[in-house]
FIKOL-189279 format. One record per residue: y, z, x of N, C-alpha, C in turn; residue in one letter; residue number from 0. Coordinates in steps of 0.1 Angstrom, whole numbers. Each point is the difference from the previous one (the first is absolute). Example, Ala and Ser with C-alpha at 12.3 -4.5 7.8 and 13.67 -1.06 7.14 Angstrom:
{torfi {-57 78 132} {12 0 -9} {12 0 9} 'A' 0};
{torfi {11 -7 -4} {11 0 9} {11 8 -8} 'S' 1};
This chain:
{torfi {1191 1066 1086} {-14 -3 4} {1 -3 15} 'X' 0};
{torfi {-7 9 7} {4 -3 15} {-16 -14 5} 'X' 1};
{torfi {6 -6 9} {-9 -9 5} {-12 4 9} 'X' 2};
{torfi {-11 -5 -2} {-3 -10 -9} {-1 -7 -14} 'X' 3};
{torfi {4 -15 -4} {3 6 -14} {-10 -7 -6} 'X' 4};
{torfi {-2 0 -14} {-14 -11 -10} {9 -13 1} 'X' 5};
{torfi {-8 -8 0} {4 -16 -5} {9 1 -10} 'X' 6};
{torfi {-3 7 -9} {4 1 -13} {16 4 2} 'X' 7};
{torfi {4 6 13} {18 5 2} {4 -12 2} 'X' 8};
{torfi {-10 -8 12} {10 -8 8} {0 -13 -10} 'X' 9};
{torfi {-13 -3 -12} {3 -9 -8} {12 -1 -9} 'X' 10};
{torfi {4 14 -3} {7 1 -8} {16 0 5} 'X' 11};
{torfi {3 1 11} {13 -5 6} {3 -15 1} 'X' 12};
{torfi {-12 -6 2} {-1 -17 1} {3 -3 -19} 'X' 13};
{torfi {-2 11 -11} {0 -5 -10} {16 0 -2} 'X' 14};
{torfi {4 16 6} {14 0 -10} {8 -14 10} 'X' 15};
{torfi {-3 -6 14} {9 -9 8} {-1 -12 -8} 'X' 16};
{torfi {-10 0 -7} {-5 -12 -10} {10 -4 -15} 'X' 17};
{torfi {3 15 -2} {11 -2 -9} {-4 -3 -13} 'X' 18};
{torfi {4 -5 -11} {-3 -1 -14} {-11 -14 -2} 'X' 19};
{torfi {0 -7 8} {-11 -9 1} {-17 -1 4} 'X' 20};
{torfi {2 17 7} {-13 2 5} {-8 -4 7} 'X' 21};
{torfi {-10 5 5} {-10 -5 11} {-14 0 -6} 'X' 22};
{torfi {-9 -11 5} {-14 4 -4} {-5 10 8} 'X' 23};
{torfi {-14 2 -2} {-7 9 -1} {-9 -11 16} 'X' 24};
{torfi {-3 -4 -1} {-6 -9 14} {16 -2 6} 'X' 25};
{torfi {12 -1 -1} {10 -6 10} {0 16 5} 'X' 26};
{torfi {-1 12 -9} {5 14 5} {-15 2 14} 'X' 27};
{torfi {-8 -2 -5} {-15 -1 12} {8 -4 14} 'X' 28};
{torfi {3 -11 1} {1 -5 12} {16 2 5} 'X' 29};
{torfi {8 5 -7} {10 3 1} {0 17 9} 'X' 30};
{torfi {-9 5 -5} {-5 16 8} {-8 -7 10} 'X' 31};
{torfi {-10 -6 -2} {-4 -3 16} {7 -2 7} 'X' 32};
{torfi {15 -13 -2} {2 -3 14} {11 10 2} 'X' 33};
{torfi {3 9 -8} {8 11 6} {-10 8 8} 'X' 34};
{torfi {-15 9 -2} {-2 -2 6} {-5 -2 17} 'X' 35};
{torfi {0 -12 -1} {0 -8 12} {8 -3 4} 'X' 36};
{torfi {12 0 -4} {13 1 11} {0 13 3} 'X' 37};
{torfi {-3 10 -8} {3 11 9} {-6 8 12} 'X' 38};
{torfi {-10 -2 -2} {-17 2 8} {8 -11 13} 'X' 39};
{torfi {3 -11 0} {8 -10 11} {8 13 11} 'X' 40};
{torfi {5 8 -6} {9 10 6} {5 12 4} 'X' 41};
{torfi {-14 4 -11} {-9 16 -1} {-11 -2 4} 'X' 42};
{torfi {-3 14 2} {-19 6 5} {-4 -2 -11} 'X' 43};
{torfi {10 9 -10} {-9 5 -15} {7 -4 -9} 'X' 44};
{torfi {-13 -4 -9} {6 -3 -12} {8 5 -11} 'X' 45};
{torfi {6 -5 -7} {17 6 -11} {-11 -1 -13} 'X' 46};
{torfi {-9 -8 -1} {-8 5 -12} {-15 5 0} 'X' 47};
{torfi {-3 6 -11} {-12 13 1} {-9 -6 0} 'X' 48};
{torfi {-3 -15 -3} {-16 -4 -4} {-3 -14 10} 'X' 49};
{torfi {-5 -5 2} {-1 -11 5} {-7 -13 -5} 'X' 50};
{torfi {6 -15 1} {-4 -7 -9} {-9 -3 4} 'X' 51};
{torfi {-9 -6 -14} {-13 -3 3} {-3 -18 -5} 'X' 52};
{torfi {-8 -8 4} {-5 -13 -2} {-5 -5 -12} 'X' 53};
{torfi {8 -3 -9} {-4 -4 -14} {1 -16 2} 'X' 54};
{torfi {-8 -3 -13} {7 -17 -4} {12 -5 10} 'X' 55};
{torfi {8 6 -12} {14 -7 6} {6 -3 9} 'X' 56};
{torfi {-3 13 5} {4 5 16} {0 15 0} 'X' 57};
{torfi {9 6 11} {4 17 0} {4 5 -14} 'X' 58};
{torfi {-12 7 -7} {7 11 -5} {2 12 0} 'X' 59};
{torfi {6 7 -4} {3 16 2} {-9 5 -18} 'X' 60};
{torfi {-12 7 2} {-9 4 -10} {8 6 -11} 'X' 61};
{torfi {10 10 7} {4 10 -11} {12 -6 -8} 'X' 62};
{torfi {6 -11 8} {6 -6 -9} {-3 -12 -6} 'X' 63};
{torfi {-12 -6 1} {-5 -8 -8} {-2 11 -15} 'X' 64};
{torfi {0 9 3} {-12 6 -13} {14 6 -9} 'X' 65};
{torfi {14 7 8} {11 1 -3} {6 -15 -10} 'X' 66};
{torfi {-1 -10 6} {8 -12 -8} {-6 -9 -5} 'X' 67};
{torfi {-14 -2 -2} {-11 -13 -5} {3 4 -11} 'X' 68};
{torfi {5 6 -10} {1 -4 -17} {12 -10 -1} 'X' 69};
{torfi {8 -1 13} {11 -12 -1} {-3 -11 -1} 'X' 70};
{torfi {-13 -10 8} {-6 -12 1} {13 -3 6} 'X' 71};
{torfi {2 -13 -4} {13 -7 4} {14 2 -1} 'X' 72};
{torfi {1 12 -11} {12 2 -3} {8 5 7} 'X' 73};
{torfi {12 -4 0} {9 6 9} {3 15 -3} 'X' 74};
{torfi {0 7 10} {0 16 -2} {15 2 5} 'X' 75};
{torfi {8 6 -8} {12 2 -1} {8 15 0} 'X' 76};
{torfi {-5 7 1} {3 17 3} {-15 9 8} 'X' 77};
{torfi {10 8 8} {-11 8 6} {-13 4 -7} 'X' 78};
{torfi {-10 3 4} {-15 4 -5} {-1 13 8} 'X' 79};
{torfi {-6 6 -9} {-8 13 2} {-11 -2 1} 'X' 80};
{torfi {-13 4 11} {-13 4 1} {-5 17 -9} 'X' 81};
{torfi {10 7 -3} {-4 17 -2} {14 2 -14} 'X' 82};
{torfi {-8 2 -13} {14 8 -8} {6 13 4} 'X' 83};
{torfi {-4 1 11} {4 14 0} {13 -1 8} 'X' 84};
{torfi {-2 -4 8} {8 -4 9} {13 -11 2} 'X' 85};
{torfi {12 -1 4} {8 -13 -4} {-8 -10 9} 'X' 86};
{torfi {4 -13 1} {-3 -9 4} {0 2 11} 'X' 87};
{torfi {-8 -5 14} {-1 2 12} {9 -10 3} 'X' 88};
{torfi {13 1 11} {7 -8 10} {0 1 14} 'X' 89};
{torfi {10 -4 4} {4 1 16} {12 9 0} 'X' 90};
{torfi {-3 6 11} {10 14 0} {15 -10 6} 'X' 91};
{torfi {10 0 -7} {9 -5 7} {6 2 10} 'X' 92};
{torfi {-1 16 7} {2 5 10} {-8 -7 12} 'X' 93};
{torfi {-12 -4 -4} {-9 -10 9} {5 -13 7} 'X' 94};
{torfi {12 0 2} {11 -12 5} {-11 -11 5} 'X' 95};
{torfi {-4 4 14} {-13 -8 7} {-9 -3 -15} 'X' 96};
{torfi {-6 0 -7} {-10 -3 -8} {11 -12 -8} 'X' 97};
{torfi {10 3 -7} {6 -1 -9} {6 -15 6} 'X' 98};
{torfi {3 1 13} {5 -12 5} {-10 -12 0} 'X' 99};
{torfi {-12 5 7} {-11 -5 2} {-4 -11 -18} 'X' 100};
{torfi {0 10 -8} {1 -6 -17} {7 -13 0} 'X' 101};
{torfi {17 5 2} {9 -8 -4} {-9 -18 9} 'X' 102};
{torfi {1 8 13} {-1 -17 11} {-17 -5 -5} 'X' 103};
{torfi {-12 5 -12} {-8 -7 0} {6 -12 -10} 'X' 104};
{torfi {14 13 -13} {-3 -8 -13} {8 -8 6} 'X' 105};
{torfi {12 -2 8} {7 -11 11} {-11 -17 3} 'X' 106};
{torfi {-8 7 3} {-7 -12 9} {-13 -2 -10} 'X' 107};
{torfi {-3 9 -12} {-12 -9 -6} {6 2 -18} 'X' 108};
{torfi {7 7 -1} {5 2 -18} {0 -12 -10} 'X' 109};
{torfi {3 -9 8} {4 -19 -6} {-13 -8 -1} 'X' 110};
{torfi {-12 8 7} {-11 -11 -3} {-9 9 -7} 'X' 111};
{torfi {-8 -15 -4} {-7 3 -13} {-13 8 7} 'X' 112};
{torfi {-11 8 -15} {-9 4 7} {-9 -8 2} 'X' 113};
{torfi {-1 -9 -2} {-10 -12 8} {4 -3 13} 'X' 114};
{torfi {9 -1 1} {7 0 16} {-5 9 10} 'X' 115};
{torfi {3 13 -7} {-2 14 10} {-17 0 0} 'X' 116};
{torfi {-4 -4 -12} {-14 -2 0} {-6 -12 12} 'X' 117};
{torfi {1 -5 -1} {-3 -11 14} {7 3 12} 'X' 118};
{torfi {5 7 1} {5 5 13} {-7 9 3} 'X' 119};
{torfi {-7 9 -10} {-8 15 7} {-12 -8 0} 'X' 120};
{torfi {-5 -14 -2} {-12 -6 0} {-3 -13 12} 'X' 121};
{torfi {13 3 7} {-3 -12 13} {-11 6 9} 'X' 122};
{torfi {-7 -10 8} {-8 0 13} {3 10 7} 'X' 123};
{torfi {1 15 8} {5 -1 7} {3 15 -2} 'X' 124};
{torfi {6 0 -18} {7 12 -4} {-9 12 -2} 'X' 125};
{torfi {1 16 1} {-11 8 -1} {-7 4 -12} 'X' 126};
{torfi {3 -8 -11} {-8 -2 -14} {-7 -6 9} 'X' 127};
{torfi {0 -15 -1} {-7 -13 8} {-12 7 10} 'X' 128};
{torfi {6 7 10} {-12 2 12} {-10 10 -5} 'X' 129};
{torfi {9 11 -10} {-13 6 -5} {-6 -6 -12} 'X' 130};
{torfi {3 -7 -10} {-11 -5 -7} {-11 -7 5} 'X' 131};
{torfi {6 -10 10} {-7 -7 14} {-13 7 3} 'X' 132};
{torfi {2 16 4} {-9 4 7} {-14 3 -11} 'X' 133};
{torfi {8 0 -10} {-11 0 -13} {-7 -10 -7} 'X' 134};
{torfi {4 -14 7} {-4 -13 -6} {4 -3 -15} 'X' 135};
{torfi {15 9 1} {9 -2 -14} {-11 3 -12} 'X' 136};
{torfi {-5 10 6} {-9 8 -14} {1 15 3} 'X' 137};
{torfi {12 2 -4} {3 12 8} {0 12 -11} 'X' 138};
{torfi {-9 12 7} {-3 15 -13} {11 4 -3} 'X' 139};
{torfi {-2 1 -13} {14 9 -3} {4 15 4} 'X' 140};
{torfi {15 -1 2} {2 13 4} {3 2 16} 'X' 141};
{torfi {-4 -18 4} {1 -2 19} {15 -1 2} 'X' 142};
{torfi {6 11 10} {13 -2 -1} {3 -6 15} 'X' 143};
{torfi {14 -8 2} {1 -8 11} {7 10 11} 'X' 144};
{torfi {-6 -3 10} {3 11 12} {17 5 4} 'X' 145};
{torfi {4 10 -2} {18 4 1} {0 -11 17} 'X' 146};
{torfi {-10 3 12} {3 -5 12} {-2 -13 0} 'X' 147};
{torfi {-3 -7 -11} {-2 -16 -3} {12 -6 -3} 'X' 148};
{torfi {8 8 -12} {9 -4 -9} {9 4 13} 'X' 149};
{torfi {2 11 10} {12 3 9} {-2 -10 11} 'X' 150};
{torfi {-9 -9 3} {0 -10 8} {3 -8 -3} 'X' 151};
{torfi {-2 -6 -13} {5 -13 -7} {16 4 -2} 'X' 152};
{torfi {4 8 -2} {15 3 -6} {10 -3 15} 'X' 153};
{torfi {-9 11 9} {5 1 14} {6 -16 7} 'X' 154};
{torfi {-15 -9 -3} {1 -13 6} {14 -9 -9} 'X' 155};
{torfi {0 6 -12} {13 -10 -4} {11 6 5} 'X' 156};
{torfi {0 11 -2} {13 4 3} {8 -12 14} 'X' 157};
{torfi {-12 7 9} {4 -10 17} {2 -16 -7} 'X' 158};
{torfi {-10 -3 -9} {-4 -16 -6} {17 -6 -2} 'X' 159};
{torfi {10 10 -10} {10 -3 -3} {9 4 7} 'X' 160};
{torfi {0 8 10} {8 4 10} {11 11 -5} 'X' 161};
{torfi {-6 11 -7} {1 10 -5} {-2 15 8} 'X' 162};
{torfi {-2 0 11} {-7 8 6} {12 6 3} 'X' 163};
{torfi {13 -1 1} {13 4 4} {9 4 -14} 'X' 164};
{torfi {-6 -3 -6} {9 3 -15} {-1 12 -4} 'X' 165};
């Protein structure tokens, strides 16, 4: 599957790194965001086809909300398919850059909980935050957060943590 890819690839590489214990269905949400937004940090364009949009919780990705919401809380423990027709969508492992990018999110966010990742896509500041903001947090469905919003906020950490050289 060449890139751009669905949520649904890049969720499902964060599932198999997850291992026999699994990942939820909200930790897989913000687990694809902040990939991402690290990547957008470093690219023009973005590595995935859809862009998140401002729900409740925070960022979600529509098509895979609609892909993994029969899980609720459960830990989701093997790849998922969006299409029977087709095998499961992944990450092209040839995609080294993409694939690295994966490894260093589930590196730095794999260990925290999705309440965690959830209050992190929900601070002051963050581009959930400024666009629900601009909606008086009564935001239409279907509003998605701006790619040049999320590439400024990503951009600014990077420098934030002194990453700009890495």
């Amino acid at each position: 599957m060449p890139m751009p890819y669905k949520p649904l690839a890049v969720a499902n590489e964060f599932i198999v790194m997850a291992g026999p214990s699994g990942v939820s269905h909200m930790k897989l949400q913000k687990l694809v965001y902040c990939s991402y937004g690290w990547w957008l940090a470093y690219h023009d364009e973005p590595f995935i086809s859809e862009q998140p949009q401002v729900w409740q919780h925070g960022p979600v990705f529509k098509s895979l909300y609609f892909a993994l919401n029969q899980f609720g809380w459960r830990p989701i423990t093997s790849v998922q398919n969006d299409n029977f027709t087709t095998p499961p969508p992944r990450v092209n492992d040839a995609d080294h850059e993409i694939c690295s990018m994966l490894e260093w999110t589930w590196g730095r966010y794999g260990m925290r909980s999705a309440e965690w990742l959830s209050d992190l896509t929900h601070k002051p500041g963050s581009p959930w935050y400024d666009t629900a903001a601009e909606f008086g947090f009564r935001v239409p469905k279907n509003t998605p957060i701006p790619v040049d919003r999320i590439t400024a906020h990503y951009r600014d950490l990077v420098h934030e943590y002194g990453l700009a050289d890495a």
